[in-house]
N, C-alpha and C positions, 0 to 999 in steps of 0.2 A: 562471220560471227565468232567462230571458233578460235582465229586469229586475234580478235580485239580479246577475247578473254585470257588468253594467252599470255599477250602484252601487259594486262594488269596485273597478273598473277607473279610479274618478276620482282626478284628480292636484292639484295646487295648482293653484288659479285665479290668473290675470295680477294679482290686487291685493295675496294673501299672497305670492307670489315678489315684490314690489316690496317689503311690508315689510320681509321677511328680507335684500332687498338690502341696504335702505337701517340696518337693524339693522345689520349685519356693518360696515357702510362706518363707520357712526356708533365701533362698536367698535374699528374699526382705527385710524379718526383719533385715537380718545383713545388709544391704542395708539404711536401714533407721537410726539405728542405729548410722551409720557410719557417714550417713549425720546429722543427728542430734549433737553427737558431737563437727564435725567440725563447725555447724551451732553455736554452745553454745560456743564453746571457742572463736570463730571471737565477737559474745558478749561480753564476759568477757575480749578479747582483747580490743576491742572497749570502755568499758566503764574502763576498767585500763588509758587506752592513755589518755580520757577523766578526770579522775580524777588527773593523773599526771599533765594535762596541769594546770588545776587549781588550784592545789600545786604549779604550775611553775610561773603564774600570781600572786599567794596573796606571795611568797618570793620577787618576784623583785619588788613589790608597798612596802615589807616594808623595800627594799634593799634602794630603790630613798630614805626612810624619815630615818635612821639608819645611812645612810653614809653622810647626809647632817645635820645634827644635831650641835646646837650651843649652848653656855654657854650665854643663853639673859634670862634675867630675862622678867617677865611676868604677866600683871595686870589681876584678876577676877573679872568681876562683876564693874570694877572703881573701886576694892581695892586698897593698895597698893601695890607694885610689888612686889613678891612671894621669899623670898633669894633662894627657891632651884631650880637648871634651871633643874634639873631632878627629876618628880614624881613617885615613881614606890611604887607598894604594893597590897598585896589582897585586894578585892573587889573595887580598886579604880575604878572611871568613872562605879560604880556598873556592876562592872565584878563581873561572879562568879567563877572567878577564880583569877590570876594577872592582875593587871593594868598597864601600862606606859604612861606617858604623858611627849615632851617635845617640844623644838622648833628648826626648821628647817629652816635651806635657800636653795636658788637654785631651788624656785617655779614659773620656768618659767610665761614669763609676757611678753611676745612678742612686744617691742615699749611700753610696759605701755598700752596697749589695754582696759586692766580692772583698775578699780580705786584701787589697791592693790599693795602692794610693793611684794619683793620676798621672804618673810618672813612668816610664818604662823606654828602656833602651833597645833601639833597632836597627837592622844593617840592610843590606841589598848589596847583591851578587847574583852571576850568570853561572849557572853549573847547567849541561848538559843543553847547550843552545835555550834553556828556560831563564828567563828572570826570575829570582824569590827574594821575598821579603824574610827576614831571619830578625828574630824579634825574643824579647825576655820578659816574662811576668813581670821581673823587680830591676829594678837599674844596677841593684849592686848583687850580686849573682853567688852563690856559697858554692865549695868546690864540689864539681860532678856534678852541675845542672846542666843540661841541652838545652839550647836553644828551638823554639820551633819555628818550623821553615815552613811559609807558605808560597808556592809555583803562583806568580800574577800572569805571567805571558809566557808563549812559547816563540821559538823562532828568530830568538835574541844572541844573535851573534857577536858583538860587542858592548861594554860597559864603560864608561868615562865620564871623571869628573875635573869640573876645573871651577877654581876661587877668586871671588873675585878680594884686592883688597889693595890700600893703599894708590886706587884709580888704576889699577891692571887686573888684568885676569894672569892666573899662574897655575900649572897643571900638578903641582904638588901641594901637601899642605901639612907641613912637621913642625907649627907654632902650637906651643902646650899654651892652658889656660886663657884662649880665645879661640874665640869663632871667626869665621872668613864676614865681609857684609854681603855675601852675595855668592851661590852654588847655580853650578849647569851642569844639567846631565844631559847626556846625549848617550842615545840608545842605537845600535846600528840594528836593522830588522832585516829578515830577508827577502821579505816582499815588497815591503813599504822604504828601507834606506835610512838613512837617520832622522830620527827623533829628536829635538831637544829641547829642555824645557830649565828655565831660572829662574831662581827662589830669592828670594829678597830677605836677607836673615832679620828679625826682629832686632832695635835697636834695644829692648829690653832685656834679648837674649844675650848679646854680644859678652857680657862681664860675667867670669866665673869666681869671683870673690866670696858673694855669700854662701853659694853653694859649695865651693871649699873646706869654709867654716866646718859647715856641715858634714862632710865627709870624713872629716878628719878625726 
């Protein structure tokens, strides 16, 4: 009798409690594993979504200034007004990369709220791996104004543009008193590779005659 209660009375020996341990442990690590993972790619999801939105934001700021672009001559400094309505080249606006600079309408002014018309000239350059948009209140500038600079993206390792005109594209562009009918910029990134996107210049934009007049 004392033997059968004996027999019941037995528990795990030290080798199955060592494999249950090491069962469970095995189970947990793929356990964690799994979660970790899934935890890292919701990261790397997260910050892709994040970096596209922001690729999404610096194209449509320089979509609004690209599609609103006009053949107006333009004073420096109280020079005289500049014959090319479009500046583009390396290190201009000390880019170190390409430079563009030119002038745009269509800058909302709600009632004339601010003392500005809808007119205003703007440029883009790469300083410090960052894209910035470099922009003026007034199109014709009196001497010792700054420009202000606004960073659209980081990460921008190169800048370049090229014109389209006379049925070719050509990666200069040093014709005064005309516009190109057609601009590509291509962005180099360092995650994402090149970018590029083309603007269709407005056939209304293309003549710089009356805005001449004007400046003159």
């Amino acid at each position: 009798m004392s033997s059968i209660n004996h027999s019941r009375q037995r528990g795990f020996t030290l080798l199955e409690v060592l494999v249950a341990i090491a069962v469970f442990a095995m189970l947990s690590l793929s356990a964690y594993q799994v979660m970790n993972n899934v935890m890292r790619s919701d990261a790397q999801s997260k910050d892709h979504n994040q970096r596209l939105k922001e690729i999404q934001r610096a194209t449509i700021m320089m979509d609004n200034d690209f599609r609103q672009i006009v053949a107006r001559k333009s004073r420096l400094n109280g020079e005289e007004p500049n014959d090319k309505v479009l500046q583009a080249g390396e290190y201009l606006l000390d880019s170190s990369s390409d430079g563009i600079m030119f002038v745009r309408t269509g800058w909302q002014n709600p009632q004339a709220m601010f003392p500005r018309g809808d007119v205003t000239r703007v440029g883009y350059r790469v300083v410090d791996d960052q894209l910035e948009r470099v922009w003026f209140r007034y199109p014709d500038n009196v001497i010792g104004e700054k420009p202000l600079v606004k960073v659209l993206l980081d990460g921008v390792t190169k800048l370049q543009f090229s014109f389209f005109t006379d049925k070719k594209w050509q990666d200069k562009w040093d014709t005064a008193d005309k516009l190109p009918e057609g601009i590509k910029v291509t962005m180099t990134l360092k995650d994402f590779g090149e970018i590029e996107r083309i603007y269709l210049v407005p056939t209304s934009a293309l003549s710089a005659s009356a805005d001449s007049e004007q400046s003159q």
